[in-house]
C-alpha positions as CSV (number, residue, x, y, z in Angstrom):
1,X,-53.6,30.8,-38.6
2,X,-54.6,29.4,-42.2
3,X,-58.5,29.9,-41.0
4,X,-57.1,34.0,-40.4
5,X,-55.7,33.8,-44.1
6,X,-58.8,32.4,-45.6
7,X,-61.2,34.8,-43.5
8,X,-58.9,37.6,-44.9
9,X,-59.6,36.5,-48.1
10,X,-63.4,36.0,-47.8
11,X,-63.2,39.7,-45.9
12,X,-61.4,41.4,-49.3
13,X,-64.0,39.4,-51.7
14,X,-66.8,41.3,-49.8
15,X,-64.5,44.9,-50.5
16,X,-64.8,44.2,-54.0
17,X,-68.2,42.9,-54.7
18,X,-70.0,44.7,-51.7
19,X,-69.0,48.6,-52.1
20,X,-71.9,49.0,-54.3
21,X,-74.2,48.4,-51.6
22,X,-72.3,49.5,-48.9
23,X,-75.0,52.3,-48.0
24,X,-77.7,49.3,-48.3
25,X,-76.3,47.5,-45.4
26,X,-75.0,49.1,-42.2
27,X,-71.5,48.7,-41.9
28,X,-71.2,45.0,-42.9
29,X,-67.4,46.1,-44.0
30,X,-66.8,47.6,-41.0
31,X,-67.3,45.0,-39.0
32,X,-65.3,43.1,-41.0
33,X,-62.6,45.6,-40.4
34,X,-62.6,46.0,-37.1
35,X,-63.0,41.8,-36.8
36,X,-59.7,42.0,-39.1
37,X,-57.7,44.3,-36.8
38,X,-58.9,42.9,-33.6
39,X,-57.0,39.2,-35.3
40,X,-53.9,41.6,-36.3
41,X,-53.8,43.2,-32.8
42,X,-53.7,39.1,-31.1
43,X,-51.1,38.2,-33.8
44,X,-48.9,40.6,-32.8
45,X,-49.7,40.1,-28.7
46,X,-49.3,36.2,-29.9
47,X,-45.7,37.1,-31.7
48,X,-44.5,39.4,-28.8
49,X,-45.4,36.8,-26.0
50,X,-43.8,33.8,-27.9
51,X,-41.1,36.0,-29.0
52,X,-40.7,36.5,-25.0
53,X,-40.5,33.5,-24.0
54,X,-38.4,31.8,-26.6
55,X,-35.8,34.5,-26.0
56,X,-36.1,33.3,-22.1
57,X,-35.5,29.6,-23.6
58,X,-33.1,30.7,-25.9
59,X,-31.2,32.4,-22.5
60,X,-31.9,28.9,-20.8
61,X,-29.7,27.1,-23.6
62,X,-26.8,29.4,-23.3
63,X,-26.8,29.6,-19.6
64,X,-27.4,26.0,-19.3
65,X,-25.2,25.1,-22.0
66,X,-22.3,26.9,-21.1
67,X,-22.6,25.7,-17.6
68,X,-22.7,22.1,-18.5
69,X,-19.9,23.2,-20.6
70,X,-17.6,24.5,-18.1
71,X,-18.8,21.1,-16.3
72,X,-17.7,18.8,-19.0
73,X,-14.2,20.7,-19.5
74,X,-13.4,20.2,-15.5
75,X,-14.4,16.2,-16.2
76,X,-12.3,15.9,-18.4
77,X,-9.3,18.0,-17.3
78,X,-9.9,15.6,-13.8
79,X,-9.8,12.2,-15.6
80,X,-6.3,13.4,-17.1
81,X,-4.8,14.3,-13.6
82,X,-6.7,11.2,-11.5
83,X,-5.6,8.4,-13.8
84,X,-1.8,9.3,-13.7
85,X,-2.4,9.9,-10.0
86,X,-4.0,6.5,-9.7
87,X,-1.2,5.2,-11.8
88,X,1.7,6.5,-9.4
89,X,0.0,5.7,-6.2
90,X,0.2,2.0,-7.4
91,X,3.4,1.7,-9.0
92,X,4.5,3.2,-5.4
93,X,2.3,1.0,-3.1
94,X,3.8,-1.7,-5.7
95,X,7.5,-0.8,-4.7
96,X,6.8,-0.4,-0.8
97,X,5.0,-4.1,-1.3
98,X,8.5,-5.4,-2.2
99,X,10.1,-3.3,0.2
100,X,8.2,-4.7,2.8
101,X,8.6,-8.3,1.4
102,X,12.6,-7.8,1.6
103,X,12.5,-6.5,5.1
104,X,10.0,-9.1,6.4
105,X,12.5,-11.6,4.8
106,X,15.7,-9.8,6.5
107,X,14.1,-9.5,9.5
108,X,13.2,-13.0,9.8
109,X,17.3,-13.8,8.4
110,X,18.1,-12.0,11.6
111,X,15.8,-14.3,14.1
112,X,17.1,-17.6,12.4
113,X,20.8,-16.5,12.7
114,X,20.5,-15.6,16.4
115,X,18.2,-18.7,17.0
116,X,21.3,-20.8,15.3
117,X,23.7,-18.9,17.2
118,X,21.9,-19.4,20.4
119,X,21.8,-23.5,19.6
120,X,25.6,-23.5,18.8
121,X,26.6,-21.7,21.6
122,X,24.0,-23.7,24.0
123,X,26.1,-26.7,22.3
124,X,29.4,-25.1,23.3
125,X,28.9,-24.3,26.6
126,X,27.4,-27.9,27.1
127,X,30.8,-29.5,25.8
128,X,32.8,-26.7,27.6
129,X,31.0,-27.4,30.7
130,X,31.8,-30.9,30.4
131,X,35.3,-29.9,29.5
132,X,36.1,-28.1,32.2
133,X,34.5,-30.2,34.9
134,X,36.6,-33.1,33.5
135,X,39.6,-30.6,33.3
136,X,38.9,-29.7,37.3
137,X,38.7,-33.8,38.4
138,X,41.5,-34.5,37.1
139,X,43.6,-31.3,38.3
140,X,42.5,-32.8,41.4
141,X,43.4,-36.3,41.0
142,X,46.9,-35.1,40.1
143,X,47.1,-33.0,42.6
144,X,46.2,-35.9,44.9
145,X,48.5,-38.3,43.4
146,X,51.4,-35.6,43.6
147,X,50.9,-35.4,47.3
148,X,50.6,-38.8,48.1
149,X,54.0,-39.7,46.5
150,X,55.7,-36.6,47.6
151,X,54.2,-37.3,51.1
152,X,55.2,-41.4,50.8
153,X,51.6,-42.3,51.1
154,X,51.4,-43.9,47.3
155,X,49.7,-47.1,48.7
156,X,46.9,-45.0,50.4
157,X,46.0,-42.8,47.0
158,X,46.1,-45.9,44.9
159,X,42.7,-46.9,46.8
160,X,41.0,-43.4,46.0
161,X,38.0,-42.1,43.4
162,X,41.5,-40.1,42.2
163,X,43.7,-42.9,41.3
164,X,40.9,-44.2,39.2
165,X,40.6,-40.6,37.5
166,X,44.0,-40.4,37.2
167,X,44.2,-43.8,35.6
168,X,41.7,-43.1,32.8
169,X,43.1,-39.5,32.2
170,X,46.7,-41.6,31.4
171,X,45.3,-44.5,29.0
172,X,43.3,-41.0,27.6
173,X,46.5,-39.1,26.9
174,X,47.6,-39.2,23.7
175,X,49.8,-36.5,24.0
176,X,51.8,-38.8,27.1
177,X,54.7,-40.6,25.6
178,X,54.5,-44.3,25.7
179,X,57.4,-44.9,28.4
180,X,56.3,-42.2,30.5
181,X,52.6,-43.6,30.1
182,X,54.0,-47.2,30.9
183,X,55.5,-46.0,33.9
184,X,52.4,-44.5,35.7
185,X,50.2,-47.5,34.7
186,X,52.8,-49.5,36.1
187,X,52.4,-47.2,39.1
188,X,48.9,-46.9,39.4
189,X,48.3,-50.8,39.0
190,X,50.4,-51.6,41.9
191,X,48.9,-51.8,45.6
192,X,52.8,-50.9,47.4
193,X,53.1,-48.0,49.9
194,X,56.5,-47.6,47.8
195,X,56.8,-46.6,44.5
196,X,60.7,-47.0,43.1
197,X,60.6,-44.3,40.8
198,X,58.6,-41.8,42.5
199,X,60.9,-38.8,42.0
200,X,60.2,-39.5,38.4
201,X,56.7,-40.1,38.5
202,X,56.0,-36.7,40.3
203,X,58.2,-35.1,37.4
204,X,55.8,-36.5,35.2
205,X,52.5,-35.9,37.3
206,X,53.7,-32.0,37.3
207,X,54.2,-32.2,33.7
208,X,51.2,-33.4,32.4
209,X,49.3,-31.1,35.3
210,X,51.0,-27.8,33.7
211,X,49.8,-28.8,30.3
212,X,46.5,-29.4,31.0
213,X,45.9,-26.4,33.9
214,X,47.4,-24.4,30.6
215,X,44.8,-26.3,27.8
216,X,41.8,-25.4,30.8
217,X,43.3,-21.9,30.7
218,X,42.8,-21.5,27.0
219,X,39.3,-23.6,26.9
220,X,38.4,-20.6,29.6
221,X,39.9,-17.9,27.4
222,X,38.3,-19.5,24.4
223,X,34.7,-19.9,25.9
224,X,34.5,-16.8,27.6
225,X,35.9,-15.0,23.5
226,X,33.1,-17.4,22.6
227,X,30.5,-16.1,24.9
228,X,31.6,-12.2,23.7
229,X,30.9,-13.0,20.0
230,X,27.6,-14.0,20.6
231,X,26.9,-11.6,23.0
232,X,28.0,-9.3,20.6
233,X,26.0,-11.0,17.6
234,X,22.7,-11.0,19.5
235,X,23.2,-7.5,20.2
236,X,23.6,-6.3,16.8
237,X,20.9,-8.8,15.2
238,X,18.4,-7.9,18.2
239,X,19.2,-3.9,17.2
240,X,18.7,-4.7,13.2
241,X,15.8,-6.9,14.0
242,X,14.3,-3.8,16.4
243,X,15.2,-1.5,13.0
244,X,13.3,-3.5,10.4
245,X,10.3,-4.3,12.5
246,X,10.3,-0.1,12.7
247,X,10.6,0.3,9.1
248,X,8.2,-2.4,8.4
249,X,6.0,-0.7,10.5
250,X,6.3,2.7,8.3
251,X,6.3,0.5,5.4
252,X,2.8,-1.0,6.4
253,X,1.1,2.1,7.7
254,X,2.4,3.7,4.2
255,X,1.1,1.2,2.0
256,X,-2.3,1.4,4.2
257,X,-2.6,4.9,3.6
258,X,-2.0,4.3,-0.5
259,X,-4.3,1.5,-0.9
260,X,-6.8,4.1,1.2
261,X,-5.6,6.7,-1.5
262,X,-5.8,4.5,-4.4
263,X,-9.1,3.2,-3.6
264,X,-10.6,7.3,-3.0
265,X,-8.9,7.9,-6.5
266,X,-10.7,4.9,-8.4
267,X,-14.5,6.2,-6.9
268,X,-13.2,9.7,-7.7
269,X,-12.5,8.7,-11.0
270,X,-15.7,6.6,-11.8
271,X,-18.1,9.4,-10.1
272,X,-16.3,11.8,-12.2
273,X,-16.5,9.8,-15.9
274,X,-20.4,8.8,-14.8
275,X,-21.2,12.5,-14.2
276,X,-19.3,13.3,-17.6
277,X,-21.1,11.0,-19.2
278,X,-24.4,12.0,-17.6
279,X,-23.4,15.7,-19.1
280,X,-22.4,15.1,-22.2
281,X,-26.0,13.0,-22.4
282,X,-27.7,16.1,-21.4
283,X,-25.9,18.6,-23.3
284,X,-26.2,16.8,-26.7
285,X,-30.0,16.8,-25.6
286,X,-30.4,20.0,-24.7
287,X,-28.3,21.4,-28.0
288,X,-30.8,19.5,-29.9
289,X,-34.0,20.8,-28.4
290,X,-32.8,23.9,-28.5
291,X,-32.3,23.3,-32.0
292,X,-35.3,21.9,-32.5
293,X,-37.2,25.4,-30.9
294,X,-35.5,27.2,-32.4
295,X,-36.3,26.2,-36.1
296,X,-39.5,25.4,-34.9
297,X,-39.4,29.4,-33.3
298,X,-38.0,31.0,-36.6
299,X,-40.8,29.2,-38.6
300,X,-43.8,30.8,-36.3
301,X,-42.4,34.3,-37.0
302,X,-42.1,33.5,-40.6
303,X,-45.9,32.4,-40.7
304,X,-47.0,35.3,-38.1
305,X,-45.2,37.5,-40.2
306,X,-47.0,36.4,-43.4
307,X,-50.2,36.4,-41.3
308,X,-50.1,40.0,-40.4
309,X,-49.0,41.1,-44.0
310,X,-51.7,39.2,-45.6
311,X,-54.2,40.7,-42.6
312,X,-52.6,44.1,-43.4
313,X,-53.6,43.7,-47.2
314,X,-57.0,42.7,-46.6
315,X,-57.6,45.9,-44.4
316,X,-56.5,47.9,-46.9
317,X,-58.6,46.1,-49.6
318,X,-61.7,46.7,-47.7
């Protein structure tokens, strides 16, 4: 455009030194003229076409920049709902964590109590087993004994299995008074058909044979009480072992779905900062090329417009 001013310039020093011969020369000034206007008429095409197209840029910037914006605003207002959401998913998966470590550690309370309970009563039915079959030999052997003397047939007995049961159930005996315990030892070491105090030693016999029917009577009640509590035990653990694996179940699936929830959470929130970055990038570029075409804009229509005016004034010189 400075080569338009300066031909301007050259066109109005022909006005003002040529008019004398403007008849000599055919329309040298005319030409100029029309060369003049012609430039004025392309300024002004130039002006209207840039003046077109930075208004579409300058259209561009606002859409663009309102968009990315809008864009930038729903970032942000994301990042401030998904980090407390990240932050209460894990202090929640945290507390079902413990939950789950509690009932794991109940639930495996319950299998070691009923795996003791099992031992101990496997250990008390062994001794009442043994119990009780000693309990029934030696019902027998009295019962033997009883009927040998009552029958007269003392001598016979004192050769059986029985006499020898009966004779270590006696020395056994601590509940047996000493005379009384003198007097069947006396009896049972002897090899006669004819005992002297026999009417006694039945009285005895029937004695000690009442007490212990009535001590195997109790060791029956007291094993079969025995075997109800720990039926009753095994029951209930079994039932609150069925009800934590349940809940520990719930617990696990729940904590599943968290840690799934946590982890969607933590890429939603890193895609989300990256792309707020990324616009916050692009917007400070785009503000400043705008800007930048703008001043750039506003300082062609300043120099068109001094273009045309000095174009203008030439014309009119000439």
């Amino acid at each position: 455009m400075n080569k338009l001013l300066v031909l301007a310039v050259a066109a109005a020093n022909v006005g003002t030194t040529g008019a004398a011969n403007l008849h000599a020369s055919a329309n040298p000034i005319r030409k100029v003229v029309t060369l003049l206007q012609a430039m004025q008429q392309k300024v002004t095409a130039e002006g209207e076409k840039a003046q077109e197209l930075y208004e579409k840029f300058e259209c561009y910037c606002k859409t663009s920049g309102g968009d990315l914006g809008a864009s930038i605003e729903a970032a942000e207002a994301k990042l401030e709902e998904v980090a407390p959401a990240i932050e209460a998913s894990t202090s929640k998966k945290a507390k079902i964590e413990e939950e789950l470590t509690a009932s794991k550690e109940e639930r495996e309370a319950c299998k070691t109590a009923m795996a003791e309970a099992t031992a101990l009563r496997e250990k008390e039915k062994a001794a009442f087993d043994a119990l009780l079959g000693d309990s029934k030999a030696n019902l027998v052997a009295l019962d033997k004994a009883i009927a040998a003397l009552e029958g007269g047939m003392s001598g016979s007995f004192l050769q059986t299995t029985a006499a020898s049961t009966l004779r270590r159930l006696v020395a056994g005996n601590k509940d047996l008074d000493d005379d009384d315990r003198q007097t069947l030892l006396s009896f049972l070491s002897s090899d006669s058909e004819y005992a002297p105090a026999s009417g006694e030693i039945v009285g005895i016999l029937k004695t000690i044979k009442d007490e212990m029917f009535a001590s195997q009577k109790d060791a029956i009640a007291t094993e079969e009480a025995a075997v109800k509590s720990f039926e009753e035990l095994t029951a209930a653990k079994k039932k609150e072992v069925a009800a934590l694996s349940k809940a520990i179940e719930a617990k696990l699936e729940r904590s599943g779905a968290l840690g799934l929830e946590i982890a969607t959470l933590k890429n939603d929130l890193g895609d989300t900062s990256d792309t707020l970055e990324d616009d916050k990038k692009f917007l400070a570029d785009l503000e400043k090329n705008c800007a930048t075409k703008k001043a750039t804009h506003e300082e062609e229509v300043k120099t068109r417009g001094e273009e045309l005016v000095a174009l203008a004034d030439t014309i009119k010189v000439l």
